[in-house]
C-alpha positions in Angstrom: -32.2 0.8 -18.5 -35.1 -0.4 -16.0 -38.5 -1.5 -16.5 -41.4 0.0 -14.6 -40.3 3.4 -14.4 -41.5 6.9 -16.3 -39.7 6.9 -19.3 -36.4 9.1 -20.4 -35.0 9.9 -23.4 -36.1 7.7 -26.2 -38.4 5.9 -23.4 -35.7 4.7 -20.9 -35.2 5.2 -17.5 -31.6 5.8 -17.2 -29.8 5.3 -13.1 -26.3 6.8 -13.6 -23.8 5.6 -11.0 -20.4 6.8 -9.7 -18.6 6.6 -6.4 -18.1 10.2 -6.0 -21.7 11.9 -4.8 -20.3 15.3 -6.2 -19.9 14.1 -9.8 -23.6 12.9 -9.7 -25.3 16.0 -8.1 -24.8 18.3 -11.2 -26.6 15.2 -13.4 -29.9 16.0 -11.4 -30.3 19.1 -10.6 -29.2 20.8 -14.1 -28.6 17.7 -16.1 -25.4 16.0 -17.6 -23.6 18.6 -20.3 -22.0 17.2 -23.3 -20.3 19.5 -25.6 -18.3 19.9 -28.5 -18.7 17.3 -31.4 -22.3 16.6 -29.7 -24.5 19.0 -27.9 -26.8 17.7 -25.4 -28.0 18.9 -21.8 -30.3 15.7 -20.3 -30.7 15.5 -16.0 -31.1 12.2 -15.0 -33.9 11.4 -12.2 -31.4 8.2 -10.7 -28.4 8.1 -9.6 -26.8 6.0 -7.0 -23.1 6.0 -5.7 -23.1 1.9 -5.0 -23.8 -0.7 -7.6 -25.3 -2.6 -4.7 -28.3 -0.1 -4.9 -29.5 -1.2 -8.3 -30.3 -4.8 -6.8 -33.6 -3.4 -5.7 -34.8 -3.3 -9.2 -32.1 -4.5 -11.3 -31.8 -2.9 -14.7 -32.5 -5.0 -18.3 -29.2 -3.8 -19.1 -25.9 -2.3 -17.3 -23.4 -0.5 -19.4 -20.2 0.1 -18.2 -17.8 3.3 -19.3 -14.9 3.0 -16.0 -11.1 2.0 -16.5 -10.3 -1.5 -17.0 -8.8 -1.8 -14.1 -12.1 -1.7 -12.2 -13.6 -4.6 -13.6 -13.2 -7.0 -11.3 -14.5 -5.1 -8.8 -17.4 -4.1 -10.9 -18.4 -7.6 -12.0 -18.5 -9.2 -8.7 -20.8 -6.8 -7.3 -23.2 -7.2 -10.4 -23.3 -10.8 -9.9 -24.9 -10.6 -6.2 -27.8 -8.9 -8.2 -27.4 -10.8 -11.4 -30.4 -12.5 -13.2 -31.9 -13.7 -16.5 -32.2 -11.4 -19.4 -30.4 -9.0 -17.3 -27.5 -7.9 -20.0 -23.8 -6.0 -18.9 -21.9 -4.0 -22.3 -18.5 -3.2 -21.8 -18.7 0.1 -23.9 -14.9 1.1 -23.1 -12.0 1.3 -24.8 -9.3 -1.7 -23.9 -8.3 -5.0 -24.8 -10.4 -8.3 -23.5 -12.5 -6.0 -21.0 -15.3 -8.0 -22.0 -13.6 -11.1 -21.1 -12.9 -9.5 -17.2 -16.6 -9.4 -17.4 -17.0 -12.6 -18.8 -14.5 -14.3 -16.2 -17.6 -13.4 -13.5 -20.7 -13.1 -15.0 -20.5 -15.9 -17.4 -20.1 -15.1 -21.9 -24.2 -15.1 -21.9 -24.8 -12.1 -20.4 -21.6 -9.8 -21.6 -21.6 -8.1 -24.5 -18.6 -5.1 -26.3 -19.2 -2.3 -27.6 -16.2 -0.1 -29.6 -16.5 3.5 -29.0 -16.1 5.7 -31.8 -16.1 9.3 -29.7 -13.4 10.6 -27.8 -14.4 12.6 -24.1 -12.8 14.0 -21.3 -14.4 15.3 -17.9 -14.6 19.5 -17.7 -16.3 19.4 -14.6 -18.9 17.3 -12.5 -21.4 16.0 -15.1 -19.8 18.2 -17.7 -18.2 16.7 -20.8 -16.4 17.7 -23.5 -16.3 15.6 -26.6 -13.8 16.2 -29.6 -14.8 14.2 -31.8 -17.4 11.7 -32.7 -17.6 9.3 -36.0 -20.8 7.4 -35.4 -21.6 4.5 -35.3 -20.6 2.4 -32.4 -21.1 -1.1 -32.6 -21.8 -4.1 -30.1 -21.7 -7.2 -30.4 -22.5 -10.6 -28.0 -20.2 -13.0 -26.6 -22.6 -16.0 -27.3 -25.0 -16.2 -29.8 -28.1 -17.2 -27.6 -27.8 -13.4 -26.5 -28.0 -11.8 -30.4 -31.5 -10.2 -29.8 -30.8 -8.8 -26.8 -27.6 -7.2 -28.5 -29.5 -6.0 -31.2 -32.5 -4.2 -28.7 -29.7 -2.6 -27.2 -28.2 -1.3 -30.6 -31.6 0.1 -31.4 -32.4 1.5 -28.1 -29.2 3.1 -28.0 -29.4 4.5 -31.7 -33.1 5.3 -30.4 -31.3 7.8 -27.8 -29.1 9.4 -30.4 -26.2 7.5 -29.9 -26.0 5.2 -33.5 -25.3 2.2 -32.7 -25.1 -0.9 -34.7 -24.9 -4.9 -34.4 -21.8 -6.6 -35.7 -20.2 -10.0 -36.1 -16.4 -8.5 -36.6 -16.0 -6.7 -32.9 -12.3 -8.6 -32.0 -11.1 -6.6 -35.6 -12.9 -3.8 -34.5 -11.0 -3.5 -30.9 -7.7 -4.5 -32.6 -7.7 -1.9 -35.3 -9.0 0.6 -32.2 -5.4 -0.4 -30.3 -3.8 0.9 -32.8 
């Protein structure tokens, strides 16, 4: 989400970033395509294939959907563009993402989500999603960052996408692993 541009859905400005230009093309020109348990067609005015490119106007909040494995990678170029009341939700499945995060960018500004939707990719910007059992939840590694958690659950919710604050996300991640 970044300040100072014309607003999106539910009044953000969304930059949607992936290393491969031909998964991001589609997102603009037609607009990403979710279907199945949710149906929704949105384009997206920003996208970028390098994290590197959001230090120009870094975003109030990052929100990061790759495999785990990425993380490290991930985190480390956030922090060369890192700053105050700049946030960074792992909204992934996986245990202790958040702590990969964490183990970079410092507990303040991390947060973790749990996912309740399941997706897969049908083509570029094309997804399919089987199910969906709202809501998601977040939650804040340290306390001094609770209202910035719970802007993000509204903004999200906002969007669509219902999403709620929560004290209990380490149960919630452990009964997802199951």
């Amino acid at each position: 989400m970044h300040r100072g541009r014309l607003p999106r859905k539910g009044g953000y400005e969304v930059t949607l970033c992936d290393i491969l230009p031909e998964l991001l093309k589609p997102a603009k020109r037609r607009g990403i395509i979710l279907e199945g348990a949710e149906n929704l067609q949105q384009t997206v005015s920003e996208t970028t294939t390098n994290i590197d490119d959001l230090a120009s106007d870094p975003p109030d909040a990052v929100i990061i959907t790759v495999k785990a494995n990425a993380l490290p990678l991930i985190a480390s170029a956030i922090q060369e563009f890192q700053q105050e009341g700049m946030y960074v939700v792992s909204w992934q499945n996986g245990i202790d993402t958040e702590l990969e995060l964490a183990n970079v960018l410092g507990k303040s500004p991390v947060m973790r989500a749990v996912v309740n939707y399941g997706c897969g990719l049908k083509g570029p910007a094309h997804v399919v999603i089987p199910f969906h059992h709202p809501p998601h939840y977040i939650q804040q590694l340290e306390d001094t960052a609770t209202a910035a958690a719970e802007a993000i659950t509204q903004a999200l919710s906002g969007c669509g996408l219902e999403t709620h604050h929560t004290d209990e996300i380490i149960s919630m991640v452990c009964a997802r692993a199951l």
